[in-house]
C-alpha positions as CSV (number, residue, x, y, z in Angstrom):
1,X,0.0,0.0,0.0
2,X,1.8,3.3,-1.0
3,X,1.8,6.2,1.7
4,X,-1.2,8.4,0.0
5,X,-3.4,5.1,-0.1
6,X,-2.5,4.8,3.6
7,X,-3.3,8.3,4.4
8,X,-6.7,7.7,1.5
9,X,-5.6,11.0,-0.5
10,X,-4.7,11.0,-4.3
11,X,-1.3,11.7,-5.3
12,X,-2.6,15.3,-6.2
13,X,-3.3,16.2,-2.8
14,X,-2.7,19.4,-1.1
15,X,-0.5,19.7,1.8
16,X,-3.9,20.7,4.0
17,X,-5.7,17.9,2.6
18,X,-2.6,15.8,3.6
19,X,-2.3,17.2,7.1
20,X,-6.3,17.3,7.3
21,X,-6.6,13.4,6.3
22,X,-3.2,12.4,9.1
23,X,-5.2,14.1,11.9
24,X,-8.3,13.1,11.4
25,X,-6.7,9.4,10.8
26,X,-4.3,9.9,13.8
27,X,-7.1,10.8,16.0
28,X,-9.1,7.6,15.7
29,X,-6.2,5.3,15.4
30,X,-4.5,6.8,18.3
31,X,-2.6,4.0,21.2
32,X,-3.8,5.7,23.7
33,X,-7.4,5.7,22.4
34,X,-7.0,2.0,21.0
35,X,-4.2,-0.2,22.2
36,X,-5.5,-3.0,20.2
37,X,-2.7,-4.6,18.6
38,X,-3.9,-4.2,14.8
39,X,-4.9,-0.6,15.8
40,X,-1.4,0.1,16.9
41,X,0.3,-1.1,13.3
42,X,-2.6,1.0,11.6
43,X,-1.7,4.1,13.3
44,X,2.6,3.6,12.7
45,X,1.7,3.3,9.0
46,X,0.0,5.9,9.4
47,X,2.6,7.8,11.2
48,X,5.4,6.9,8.6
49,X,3.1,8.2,5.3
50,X,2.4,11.4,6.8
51,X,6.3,12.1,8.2
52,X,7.4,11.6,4.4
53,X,4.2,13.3,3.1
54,X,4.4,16.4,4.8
55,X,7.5,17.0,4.4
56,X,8.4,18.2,0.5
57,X,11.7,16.7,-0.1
58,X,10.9,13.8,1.4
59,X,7.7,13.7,-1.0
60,X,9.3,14.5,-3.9
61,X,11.7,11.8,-3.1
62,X,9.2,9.4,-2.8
63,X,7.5,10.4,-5.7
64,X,10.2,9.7,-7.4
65,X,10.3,5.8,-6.8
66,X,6.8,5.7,-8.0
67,X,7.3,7.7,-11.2
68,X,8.2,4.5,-13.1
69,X,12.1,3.8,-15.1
70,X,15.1,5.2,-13.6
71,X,17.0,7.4,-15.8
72,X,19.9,4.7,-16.4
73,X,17.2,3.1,-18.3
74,X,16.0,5.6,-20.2
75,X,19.4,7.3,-21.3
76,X,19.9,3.8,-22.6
77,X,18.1,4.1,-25.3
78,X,20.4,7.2,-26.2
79,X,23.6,7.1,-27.7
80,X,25.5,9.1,-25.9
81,X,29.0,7.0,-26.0
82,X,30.2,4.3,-23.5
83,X,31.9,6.4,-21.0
84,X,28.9,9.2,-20.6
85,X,28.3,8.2,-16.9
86,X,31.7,8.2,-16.2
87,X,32.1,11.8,-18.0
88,X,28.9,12.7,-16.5
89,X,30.5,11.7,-12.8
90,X,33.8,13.9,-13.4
91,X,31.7,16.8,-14.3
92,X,29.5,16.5,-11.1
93,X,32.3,15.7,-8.5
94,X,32.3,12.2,-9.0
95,X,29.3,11.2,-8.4
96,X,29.3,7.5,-8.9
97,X,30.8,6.6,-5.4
98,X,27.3,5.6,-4.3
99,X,23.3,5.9,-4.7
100,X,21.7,8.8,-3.1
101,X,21.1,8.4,0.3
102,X,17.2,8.0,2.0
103,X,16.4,10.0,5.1
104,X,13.4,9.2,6.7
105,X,11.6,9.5,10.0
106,X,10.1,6.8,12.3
107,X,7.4,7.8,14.7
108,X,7.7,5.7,18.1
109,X,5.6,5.8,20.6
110,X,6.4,5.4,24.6
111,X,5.0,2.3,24.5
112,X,7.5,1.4,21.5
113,X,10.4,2.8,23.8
114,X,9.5,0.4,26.3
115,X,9.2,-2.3,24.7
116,X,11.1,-2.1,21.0
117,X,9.6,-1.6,17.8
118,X,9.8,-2.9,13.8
119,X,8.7,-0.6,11.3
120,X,8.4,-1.2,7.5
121,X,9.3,1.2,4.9
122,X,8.7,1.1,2.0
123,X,11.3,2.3,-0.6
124,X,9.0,1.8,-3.7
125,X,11.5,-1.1,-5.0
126,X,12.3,-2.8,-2.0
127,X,10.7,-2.8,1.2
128,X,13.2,-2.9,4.6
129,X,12.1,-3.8,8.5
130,X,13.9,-2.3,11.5
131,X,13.8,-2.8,14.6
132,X,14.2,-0.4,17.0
133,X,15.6,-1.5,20.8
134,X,14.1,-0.4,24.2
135,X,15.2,2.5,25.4
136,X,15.3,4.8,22.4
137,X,15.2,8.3,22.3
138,X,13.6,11.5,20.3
139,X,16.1,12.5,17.7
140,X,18.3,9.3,17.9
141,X,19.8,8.5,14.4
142,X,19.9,4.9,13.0
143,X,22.4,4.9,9.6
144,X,21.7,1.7,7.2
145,X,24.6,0.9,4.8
146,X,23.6,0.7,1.0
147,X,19.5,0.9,1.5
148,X,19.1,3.9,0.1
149,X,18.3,4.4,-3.6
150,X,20.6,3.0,-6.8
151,X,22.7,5.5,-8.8
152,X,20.5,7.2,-11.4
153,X,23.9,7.0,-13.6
154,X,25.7,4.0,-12.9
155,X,24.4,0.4,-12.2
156,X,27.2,-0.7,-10.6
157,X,27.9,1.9,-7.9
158,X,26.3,1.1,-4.4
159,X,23.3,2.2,-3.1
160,X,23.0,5.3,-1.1
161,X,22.4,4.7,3.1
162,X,19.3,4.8,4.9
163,X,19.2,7.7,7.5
164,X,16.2,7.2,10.1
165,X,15.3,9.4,12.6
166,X,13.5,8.8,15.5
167,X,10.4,11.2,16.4
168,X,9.1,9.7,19.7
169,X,5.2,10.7,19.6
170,X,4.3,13.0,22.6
171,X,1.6,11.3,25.3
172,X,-1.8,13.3,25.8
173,X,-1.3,11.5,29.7
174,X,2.2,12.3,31.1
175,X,5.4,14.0,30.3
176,X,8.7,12.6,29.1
177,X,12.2,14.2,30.5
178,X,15.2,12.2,29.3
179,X,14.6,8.3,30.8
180,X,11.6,10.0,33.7
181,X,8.1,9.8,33.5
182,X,6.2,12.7,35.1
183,X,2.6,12.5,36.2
184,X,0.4,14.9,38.3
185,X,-2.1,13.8,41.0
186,X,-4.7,15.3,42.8
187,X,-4.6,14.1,46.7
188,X,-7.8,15.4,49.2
189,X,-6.0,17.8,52.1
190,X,-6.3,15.1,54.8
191,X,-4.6,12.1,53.0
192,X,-1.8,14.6,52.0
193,X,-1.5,15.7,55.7
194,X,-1.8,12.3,57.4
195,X,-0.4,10.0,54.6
196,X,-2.1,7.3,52.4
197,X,-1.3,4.9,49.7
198,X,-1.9,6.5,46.1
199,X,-2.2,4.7,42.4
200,X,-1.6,6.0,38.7
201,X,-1.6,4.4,35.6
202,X,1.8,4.3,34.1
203,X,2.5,2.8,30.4
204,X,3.2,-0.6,31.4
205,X,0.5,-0.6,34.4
206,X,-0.8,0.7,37.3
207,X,1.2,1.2,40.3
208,X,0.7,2.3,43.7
209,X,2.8,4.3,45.9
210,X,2.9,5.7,49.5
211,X,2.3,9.5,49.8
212,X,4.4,10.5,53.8
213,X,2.4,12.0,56.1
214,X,2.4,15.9,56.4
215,X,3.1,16.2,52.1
216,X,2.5,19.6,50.8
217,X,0.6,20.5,47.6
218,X,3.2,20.4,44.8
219,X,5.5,17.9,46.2
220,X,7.2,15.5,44.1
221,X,7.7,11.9,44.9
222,X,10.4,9.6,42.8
223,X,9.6,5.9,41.9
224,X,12.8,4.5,40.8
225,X,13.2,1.5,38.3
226,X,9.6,2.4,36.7
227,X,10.7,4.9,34.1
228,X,11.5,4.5,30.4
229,X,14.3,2.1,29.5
230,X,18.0,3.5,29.4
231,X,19.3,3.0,26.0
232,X,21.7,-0.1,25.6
233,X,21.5,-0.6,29.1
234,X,19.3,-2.8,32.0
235,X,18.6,-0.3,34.0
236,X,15.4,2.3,33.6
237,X,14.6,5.9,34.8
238,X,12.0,7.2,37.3
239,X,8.2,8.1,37.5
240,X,8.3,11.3,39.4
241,X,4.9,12.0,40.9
242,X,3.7,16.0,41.7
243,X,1.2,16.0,44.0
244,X,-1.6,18.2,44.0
245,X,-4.8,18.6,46.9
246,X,-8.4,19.2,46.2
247,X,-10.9,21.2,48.4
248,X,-14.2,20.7,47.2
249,X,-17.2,18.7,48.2
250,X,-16.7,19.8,51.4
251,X,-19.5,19.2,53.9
252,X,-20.2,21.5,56.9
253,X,-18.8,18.5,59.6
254,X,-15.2,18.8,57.9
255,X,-15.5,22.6,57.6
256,X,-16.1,23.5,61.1
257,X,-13.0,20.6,61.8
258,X,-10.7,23.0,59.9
259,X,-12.1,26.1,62.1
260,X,-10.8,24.1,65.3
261,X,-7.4,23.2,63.6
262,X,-7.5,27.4,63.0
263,X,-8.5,27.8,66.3
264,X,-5.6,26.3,68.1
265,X,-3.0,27.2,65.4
266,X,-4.0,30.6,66.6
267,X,-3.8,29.3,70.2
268,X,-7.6,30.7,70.9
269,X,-8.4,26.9,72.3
């Protein structure tokens, strides 16, 4: 299936009708919205047409592999003399070392950097798998000897490399810092003064924690081990927790409790 099929846009489409189609695609194919397992390869194809679609070299690149005969073939059929793509390479700075190279971009989600990830991309005449290891990061570069495109000149040069950049896709749930997880929770006033046992629902499950007695609003508590994975190693970051209180509901029994805890902070009891 090529990338516009994917993203169910012609090959005329407009870069709004392009970015209109991803986001209305990305929306209901979303992990977070469906972790089905089906759902999840849906919404990384999804993610890989619309990183190479939106973006116009990358497009026109692409394009390109559709368009039909390279132009080796087609200067074949001209006589232009036996050494014209070695002429042709001394004029250009010696082009003939290699085939251009492919840069592309892989979309990963946290769930991906937890666990490791394949993608599939599609080069137009070949398709190539990757897999990506636990622990990777936004903006990490993977380089892939000869899997880029053939020389348009010379049929015996190598094939350019494949350059593949990692985009990790931001969670609508929690925020990423290097290897940490952060999450906010809301605590009522009294657990957060006399302690308690709290849960959130991190990426791989929930997981509950103990909240000290006499916290404050806006403290930050640090569950080691629970984080992303560290890249090439066994070990993982944090989940850092910010705590945050709640006031309402209220009833008139707790209310006139804080009045007493006023009253003898202010030593009138």
């Amino acid at each position: 299936m090529s990338h516009y099929n994917t993203l169910g846009v012609s090959d005329a489409a407009t870069q709004d009708e392009i970015k209109r189609a991803y986001r209305n695609l990305a929306k209901e194919f979303h992990p977070d919205k469906n972790p089905d397992a089906n759902t999840k390869v849906r919404f990384q194809q999804i993610q890989e047409a619309y990183s190479v679609l939106s973006d116009p070299n990358k497009k026109a690149t692409y394009d390109r592999t559709q368009s039909g005969p390279s132009l080796e073939d087609l200067l074949k059929n001209f006589n232009f003399g036996s050494n014209f793509a070695g002429d042709f390479d001394n004029i250009f700075g010696n082009r003939g070392n290699k085939g251009p190279d492919v840069k592309v971009s892989a979309q990963l989600s946290i769930y991906d950097v937890i666990y490791g990830a394949q993608r599939v991309f599609d080069m137009g005449y070949d398709k190539i798998n990757i897999n990506f290891p636990k622990g990777v990061k936004n903006g990490m570069i993977f380089k892939y000897p000869q899997r880029g495109q053939y020389h348009p000149m010379n049929s015996n040069a190598p094939r350019g490399d494949l350059i593949v950049t990692v985009t990790i896709i931001p969670s609508e749930q929690f925020i990423i810092q290097g290897n940490d997880i952060w999450f906010e929770t809301n605590v009522r006033f009294y657990d957060m003064i006399l302690g308690t046992t709290a849960e959130i629902t991190a990426p791989t499950g929930k997981i509950s924690f103990k909240i000290p007695p006499k916290s404050g609003p806006g403290k930050v508590l640090r569950i080691p081990g629970k984080g992303l994975p560290i890249y090439n190693t066994h070990e993982s970051g944090s989940i850092l927790v910010k705590l945050n209180t709640t006031f309402h509901g209220l009833n008139d029994a707790q209310i006139e409790l804080i009045h007493k805890i006023k009253e003898v902070e202010s030593g009138t009891v």
